[in-house]
C-alpha positions as CSV (number, residue, x, y, z in Angstrom):
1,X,15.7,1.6,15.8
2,X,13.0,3.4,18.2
3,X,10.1,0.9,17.8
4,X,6.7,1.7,17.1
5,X,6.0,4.5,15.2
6,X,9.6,6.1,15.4
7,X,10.5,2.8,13.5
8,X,10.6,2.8,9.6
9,X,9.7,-0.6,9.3
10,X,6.1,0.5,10.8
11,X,5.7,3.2,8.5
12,X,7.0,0.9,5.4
13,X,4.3,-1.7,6.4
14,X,1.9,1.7,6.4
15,X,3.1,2.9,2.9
16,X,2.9,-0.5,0.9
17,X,-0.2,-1.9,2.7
18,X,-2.0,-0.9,-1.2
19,X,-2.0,-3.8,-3.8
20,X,-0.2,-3.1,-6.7
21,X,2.7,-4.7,-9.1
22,X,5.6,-6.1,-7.6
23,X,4.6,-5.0,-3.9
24,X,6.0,-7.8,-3.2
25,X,9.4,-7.2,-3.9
26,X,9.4,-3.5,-2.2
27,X,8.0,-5.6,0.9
28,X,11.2,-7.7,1.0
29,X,13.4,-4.7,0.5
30,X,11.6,-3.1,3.9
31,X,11.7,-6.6,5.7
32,X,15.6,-6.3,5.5
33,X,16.6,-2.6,5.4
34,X,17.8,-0.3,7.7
35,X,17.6,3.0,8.1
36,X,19.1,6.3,9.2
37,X,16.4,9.3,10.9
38,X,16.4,12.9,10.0
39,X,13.8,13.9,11.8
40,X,12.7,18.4,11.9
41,X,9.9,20.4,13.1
42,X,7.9,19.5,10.3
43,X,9.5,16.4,8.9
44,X,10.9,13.4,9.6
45,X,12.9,10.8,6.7
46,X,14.3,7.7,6.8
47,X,17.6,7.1,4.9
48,X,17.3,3.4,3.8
49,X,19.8,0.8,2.9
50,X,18.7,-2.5,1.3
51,X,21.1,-5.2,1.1
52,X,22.6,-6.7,-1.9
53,X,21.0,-9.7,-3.3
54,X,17.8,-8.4,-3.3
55,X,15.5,-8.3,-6.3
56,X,15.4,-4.7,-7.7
57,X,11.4,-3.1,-7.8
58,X,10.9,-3.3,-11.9
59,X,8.9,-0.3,-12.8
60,X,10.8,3.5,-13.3
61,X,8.6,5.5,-11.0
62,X,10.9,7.7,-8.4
63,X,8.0,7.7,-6.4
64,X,5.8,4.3,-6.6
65,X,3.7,4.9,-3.6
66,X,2.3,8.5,-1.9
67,X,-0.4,8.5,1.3
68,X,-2.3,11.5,1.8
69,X,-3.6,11.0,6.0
70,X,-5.9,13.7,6.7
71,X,-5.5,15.2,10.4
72,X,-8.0,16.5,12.7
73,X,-6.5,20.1,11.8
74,X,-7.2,19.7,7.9
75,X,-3.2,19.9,7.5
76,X,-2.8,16.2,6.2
77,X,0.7,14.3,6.4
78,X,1.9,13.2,3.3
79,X,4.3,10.4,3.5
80,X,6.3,9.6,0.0
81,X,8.0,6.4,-0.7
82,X,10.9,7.1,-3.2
83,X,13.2,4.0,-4.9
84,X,16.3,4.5,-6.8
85,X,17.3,2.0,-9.5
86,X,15.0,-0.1,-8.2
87,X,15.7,0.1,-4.6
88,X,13.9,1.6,-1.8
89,X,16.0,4.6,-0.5
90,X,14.1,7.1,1.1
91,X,10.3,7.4,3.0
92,X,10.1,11.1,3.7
93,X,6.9,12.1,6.1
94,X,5.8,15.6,6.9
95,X,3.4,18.1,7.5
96,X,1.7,19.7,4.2
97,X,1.5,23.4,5.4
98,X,4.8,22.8,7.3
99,X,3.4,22.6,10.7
100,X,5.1,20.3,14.1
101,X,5.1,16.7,12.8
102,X,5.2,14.2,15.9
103,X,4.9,10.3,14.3
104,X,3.1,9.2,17.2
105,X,0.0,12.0,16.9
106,X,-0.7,11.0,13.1
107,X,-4.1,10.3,12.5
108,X,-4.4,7.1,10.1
109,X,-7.9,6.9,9.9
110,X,-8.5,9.0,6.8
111,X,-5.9,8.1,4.5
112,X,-5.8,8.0,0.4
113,X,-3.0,6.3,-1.1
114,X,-1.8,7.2,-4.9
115,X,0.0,4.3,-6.8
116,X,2.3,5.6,-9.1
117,X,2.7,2.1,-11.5
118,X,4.3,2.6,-15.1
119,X,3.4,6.1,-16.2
120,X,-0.4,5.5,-14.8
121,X,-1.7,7.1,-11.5
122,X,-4.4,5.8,-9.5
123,X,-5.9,7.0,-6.0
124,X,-7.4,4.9,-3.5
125,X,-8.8,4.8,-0.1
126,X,-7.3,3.2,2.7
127,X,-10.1,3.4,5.2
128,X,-8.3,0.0,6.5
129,X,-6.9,-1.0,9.9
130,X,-3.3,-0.5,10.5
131,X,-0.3,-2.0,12.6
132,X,-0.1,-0.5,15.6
């Protein structure tokens, strides 16, 4: 697609970088997807396709995964992973209080991550190194 962070696999390796059930099987779905951009002034989501044959994600949660990143500003990014029927099809990013998103200015350094895992929520912090 674009490369970097324009690219939805970078922002999928972001988003499931967390430890929780069956990451493993959304990892494989974002190996081989692809992905349409709708990108706005405050947003920006990638419409994903995930090939046949793959295994579907087990657990009913629309949205599995959620990241909080905490900007400079205090407006954080939230960036939402949503599966349907078990396949990833969307990872939606934008600006909280609606403000110009631009992928490449996001801040990752203060992120909190929110699993979303069989009716049970649980927050994290994701202080970690990320791809570049």
């Amino acid at each position: 697609m674009f490369g970097g962070r324009c690219d939805v696999h970078w922002w999928l390796k972001v988003i499931l970088r967390p430890r929780f059930p069956s990451r493993n099987i959304l990892q494989a779905q974002a190996k081989a997807c692809s992905a349409a951009i709708d990108s706005g002034y405050e947003y920006t989501s990638f419409y994903i396709t995930v090939p046949g044959g793959l295994e579907r994600y087990p657990y009913d949660a629309p949205i599995p995964v959620e990241m909080v990143a905490m900007q400079d500003d205090y407006d954080p990014v939230q960036v939402l992973l949503h599966v349907r029927r078990g396949y990833i099809f969307e990872l939606e990013i934008y600006r909280a209080n609606l403000l110009k998103l631009d992928l490449y200015e996001v801040s990752l350094d203060r992120v909190k991550y929110t699993l979303n895992i069989d009716s049970r929520s649980t927050t994290i912090d994701g202080n970690d190194t990320f791809p570049n």
